[in-house]
C-alpha positions as CSV (number, residue, x, y, z in Angstrom):
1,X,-63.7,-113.7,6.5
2,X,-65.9,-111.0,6.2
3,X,-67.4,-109.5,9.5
4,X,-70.4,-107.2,9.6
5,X,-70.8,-103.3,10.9
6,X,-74.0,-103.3,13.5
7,X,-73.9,-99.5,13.0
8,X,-77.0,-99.2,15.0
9,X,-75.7,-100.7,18.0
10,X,-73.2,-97.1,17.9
11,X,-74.5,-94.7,19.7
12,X,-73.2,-91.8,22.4
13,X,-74.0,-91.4,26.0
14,X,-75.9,-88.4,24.9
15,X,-78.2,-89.9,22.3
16,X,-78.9,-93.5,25.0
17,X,-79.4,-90.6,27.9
18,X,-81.8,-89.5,26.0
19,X,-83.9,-93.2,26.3
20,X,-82.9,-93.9,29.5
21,X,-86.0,-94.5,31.5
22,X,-87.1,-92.5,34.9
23,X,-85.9,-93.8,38.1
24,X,-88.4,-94.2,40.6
25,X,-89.0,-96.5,43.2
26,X,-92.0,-99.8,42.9
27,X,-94.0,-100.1,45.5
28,X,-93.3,-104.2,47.1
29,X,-95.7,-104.4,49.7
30,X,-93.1,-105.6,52.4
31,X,-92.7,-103.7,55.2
32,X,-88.9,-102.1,55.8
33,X,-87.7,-103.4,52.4
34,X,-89.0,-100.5,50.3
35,X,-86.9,-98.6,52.1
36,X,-83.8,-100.2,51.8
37,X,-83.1,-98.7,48.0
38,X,-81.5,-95.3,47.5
39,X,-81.5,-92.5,45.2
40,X,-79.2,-89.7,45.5
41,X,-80.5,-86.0,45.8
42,X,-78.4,-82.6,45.1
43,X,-78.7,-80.1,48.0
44,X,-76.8,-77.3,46.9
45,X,-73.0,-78.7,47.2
46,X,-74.0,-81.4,48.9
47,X,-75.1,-85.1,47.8
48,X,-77.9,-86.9,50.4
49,X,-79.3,-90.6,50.4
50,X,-82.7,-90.5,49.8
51,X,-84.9,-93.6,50.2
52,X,-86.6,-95.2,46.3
53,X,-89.7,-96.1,47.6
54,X,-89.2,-99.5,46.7
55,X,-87.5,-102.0,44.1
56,X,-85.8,-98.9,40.8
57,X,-88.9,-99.4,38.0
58,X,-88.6,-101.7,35.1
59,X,-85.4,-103.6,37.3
60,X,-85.2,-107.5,36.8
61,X,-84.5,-108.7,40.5
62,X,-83.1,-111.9,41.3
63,X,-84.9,-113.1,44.3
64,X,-83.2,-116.5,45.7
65,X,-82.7,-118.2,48.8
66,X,-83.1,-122.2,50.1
67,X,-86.7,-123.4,51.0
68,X,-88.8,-121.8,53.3
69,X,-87.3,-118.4,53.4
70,X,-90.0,-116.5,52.0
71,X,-89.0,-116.1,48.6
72,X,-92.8,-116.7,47.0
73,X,-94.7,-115.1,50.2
74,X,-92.1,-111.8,48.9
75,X,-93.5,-112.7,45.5
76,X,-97.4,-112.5,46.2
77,X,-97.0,-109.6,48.8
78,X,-95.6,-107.7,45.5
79,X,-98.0,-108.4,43.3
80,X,-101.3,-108.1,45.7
81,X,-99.7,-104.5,46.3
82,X,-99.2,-103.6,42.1
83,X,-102.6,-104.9,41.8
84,X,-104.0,-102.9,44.6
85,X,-103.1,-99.9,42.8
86,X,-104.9,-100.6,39.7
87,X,-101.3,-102.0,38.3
88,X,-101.5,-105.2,36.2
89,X,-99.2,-107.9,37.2
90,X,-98.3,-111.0,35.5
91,X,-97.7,-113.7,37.9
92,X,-96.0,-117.1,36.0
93,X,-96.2,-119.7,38.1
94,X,-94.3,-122.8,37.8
95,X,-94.1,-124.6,40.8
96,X,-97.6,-124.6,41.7
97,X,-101.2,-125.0,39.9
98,X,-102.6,-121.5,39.2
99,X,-105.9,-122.4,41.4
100,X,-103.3,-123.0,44.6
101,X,-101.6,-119.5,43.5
102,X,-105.0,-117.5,43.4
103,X,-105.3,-119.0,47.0
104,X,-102.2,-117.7,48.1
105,X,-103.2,-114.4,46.7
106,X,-106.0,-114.1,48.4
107,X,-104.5,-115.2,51.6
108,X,-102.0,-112.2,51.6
109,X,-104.6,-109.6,50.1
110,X,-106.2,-110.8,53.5
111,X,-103.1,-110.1,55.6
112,X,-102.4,-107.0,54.2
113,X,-106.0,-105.7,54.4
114,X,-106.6,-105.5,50.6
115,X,-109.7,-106.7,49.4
116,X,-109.8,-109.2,47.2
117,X,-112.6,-107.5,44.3
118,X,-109.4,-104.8,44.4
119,X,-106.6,-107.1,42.8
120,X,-108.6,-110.0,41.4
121,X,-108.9,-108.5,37.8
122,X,-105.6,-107.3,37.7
123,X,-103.2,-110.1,38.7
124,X,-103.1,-112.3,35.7
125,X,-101.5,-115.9,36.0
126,X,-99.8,-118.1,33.2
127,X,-99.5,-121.7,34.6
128,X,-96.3,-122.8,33.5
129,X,-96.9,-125.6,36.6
130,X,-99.5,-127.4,34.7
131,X,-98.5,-126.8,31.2
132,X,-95.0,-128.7,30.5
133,X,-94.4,-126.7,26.6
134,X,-94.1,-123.5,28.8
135,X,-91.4,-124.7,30.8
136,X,-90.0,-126.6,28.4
137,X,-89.8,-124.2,25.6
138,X,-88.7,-121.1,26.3
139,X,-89.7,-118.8,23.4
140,X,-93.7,-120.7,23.6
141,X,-93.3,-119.0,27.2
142,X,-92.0,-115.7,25.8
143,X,-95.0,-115.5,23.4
144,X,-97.9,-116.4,25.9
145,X,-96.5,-113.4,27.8
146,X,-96.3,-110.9,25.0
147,X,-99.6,-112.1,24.6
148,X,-100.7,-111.3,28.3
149,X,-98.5,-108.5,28.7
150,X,-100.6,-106.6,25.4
151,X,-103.9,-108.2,26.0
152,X,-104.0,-106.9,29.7
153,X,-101.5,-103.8,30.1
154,X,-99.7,-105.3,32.6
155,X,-96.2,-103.5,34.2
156,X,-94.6,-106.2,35.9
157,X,-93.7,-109.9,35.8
158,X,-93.3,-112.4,38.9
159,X,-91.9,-115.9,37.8
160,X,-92.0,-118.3,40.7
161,X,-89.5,-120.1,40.0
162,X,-87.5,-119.4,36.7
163,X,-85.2,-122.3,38.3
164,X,-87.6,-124.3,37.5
165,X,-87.6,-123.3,33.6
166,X,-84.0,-124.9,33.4
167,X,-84.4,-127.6,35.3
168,X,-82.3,-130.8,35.0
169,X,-80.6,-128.8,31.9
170,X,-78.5,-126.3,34.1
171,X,-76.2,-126.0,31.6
172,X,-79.1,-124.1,29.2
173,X,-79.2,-121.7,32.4
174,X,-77.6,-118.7,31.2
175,X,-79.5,-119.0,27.8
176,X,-82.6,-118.8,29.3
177,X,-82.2,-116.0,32.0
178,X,-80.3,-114.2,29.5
179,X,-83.7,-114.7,27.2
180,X,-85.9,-113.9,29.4
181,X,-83.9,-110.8,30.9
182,X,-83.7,-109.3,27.4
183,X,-87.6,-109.4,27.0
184,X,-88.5,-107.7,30.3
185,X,-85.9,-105.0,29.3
186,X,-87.7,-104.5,25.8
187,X,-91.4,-104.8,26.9
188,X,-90.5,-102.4,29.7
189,X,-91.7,-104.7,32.7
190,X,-90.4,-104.5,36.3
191,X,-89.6,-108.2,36.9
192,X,-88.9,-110.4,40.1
193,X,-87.3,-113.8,39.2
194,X,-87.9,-116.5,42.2
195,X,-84.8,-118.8,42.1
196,X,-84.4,-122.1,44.2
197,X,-80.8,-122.1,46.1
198,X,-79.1,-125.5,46.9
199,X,-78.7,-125.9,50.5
200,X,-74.9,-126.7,49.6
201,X,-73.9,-123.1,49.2
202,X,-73.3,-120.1,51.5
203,X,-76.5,-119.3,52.1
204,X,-76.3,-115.4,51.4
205,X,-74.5,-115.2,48.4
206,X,-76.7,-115.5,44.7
207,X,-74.8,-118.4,44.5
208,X,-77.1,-121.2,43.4
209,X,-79.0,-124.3,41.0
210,X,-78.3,-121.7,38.0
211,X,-77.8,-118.8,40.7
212,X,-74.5,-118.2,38.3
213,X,-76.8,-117.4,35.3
214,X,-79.4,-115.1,37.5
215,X,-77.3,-113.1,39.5
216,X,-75.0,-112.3,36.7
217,X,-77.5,-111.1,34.4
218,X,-80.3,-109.4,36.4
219,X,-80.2,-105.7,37.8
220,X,-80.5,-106.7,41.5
221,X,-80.1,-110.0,43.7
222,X,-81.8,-110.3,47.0
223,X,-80.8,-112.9,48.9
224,X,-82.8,-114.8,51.8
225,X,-81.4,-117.5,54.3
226,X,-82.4,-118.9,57.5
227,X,-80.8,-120.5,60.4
228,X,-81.5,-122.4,63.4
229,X,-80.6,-121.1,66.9
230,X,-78.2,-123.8,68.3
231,X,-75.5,-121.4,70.4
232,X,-76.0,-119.0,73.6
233,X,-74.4,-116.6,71.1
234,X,-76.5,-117.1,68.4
235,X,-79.8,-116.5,71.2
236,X,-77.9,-113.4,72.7
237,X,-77.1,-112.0,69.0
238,X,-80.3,-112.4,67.4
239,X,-82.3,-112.0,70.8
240,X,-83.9,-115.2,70.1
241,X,-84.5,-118.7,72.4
242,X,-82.3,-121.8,71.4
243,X,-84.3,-123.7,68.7
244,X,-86.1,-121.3,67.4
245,X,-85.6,-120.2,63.7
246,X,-83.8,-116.5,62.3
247,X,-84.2,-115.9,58.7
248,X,-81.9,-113.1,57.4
249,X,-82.0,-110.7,54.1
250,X,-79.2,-108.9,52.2
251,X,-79.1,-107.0,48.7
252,X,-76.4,-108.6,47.1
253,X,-75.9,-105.7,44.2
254,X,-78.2,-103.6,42.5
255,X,-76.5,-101.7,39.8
256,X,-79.7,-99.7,39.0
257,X,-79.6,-97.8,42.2
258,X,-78.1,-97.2,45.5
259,X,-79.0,-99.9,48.3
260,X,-78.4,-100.8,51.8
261,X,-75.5,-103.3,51.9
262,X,-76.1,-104.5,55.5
263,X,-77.5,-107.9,56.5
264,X,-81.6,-107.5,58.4
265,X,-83.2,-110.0,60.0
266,X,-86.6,-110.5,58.7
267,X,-89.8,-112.5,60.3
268,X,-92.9,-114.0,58.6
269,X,-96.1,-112.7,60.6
270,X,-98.3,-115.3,61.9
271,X,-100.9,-114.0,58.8
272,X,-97.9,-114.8,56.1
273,X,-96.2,-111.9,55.9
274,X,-92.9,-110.9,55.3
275,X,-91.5,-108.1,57.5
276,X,-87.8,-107.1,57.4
277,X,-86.4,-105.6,60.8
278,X,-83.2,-104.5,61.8
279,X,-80.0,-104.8,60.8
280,X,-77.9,-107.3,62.2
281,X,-75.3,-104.9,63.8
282,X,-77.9,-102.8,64.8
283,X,-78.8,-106.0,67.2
284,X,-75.3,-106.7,68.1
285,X,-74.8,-103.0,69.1
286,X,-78.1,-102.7,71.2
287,X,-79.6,-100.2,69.2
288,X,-83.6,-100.8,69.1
């Protein structure tokens, strides 16, 4: 059998060095996590952490969790903040009717003090929810958001939730991701992926209802989880009354960039905002 030479796929570090894109941090619009990614700085012989400013540009981030953890508040608080700097954003939604998304937007534009003439020209939403050949078929999707991505100049892509691109045909999970990861990477988008988590795994791992496929693929997996206060320990550890709800947030790996590896407890604001606090042995050691 005769094989084929893909002598363009040959090339030295050198020559890809040269391509490599400019790592700088993406704003998200969520208080303490911007923070949280590193870049490392040369100070004569010595190497310091300094803080991104954010998610590393053009990164496809995995962001997953069970229900009610925040995952698509994270999502709108990201793209209300791109849009507010005169950045488009693409926002896919396919979970929910584009009309209930733009409400959503506008909600957390309103939280964060944005106003809403700012970001409403320069959020643009596919609506995969009402529109079954998007979610079914996966290069029709792919088209409608070269189309958008060209038509509009956008620089990033939110889909809430690419689970739900696969759904009931988890075994097409990788295929998919994989698919849709390769496009961000050539049309130069940063990218956050919304994926569901089953209830049934650990709850911060990427583990997940084609978590396998996401996690594996994508530059960076953030993980959300929550839990409900039923111990004295739990209340003294998280400094919280019995019954009362904790949510937590780790990076699971980000191979783009340095990150903070520690488990923070995060709150959503009465307004709808996600806020990420300290980290959890930061709380069990006293430190404020």
């Amino acid at each position: 059998m005769k094989h084929c030479v893909l002598e363009d796929a040959v090339e030295t570090l050198s020559e890809a060095g040269r391509r490599a894109p400019k790592l700088f941090g993406i704003p998200t619009g969520i208080e303490g996590l911007d923070e949280m990614f590193y870049t490392a700085k040369e100070e004569g012989e010595r190497v310091r952490r300094v803080p991104l400013g954010g998610i590393p540009s053009l990164a496809v981030v995995n962001l997953t969790g069970v229900s009610d953890t925040g995952k698509s508040l994270m999502a709108e608080q990201f793209s209300v903040k791109q849009a507010s700097l005169g950045y488009g954003v693409c926002f896919v939604t396919v979970e929910s009717p584009s009309p209930f998304v733009a409400a959503g937007l506008r909600e957390r534009a309103r939280a964060m003090g944005i106003k809403w003439e700012e970001i409403e020209n320069s959020v643009i939403l596919i609506d995969a929810a009402s529109n079954s050949v998007l979610r079914e078929d996966v290069q029709t999707l792919l088209n409608t958001l070269e189309y958008a991505i060209e038509q509009y100049g956008t620089k990033s892509v939110i889909i809430d939730s690419v689970t739900g691109l696969y759904e009931a045909k988890e075994v097409l999970a990788r295929s998919v991701v994989r698919k849709l990861f390769n496009f961000m990477k050539k049309r130069y988008q940063t990218a956050i992926f919304v994926s569901q988590k089953r209830s049934g795994h650990e709850e911060l791992t990427a583990e997940a209802a084609g978590g396998y496929a996401v996690s594996h693929i994508v530059d960076c997996s953030i993980v959300l989880s929550k839990e409900l206060i039923m111990s004295r320990y739990a209340a003294n550890l998280y400094r919280k009354p019995l019954g009362s709800v904790v949510r937590l947030i780790r990076i699971d790996g980000c191979r783009m960039c340095g990150h903070d590896t520690r488990t923070h407890i995060f709150e959503i604001t009465e307004t709808g905002l996600v806020k990420i606090g300290p980290a959890l042995e930061e709380l069990a050691g006293g430190e404020k």
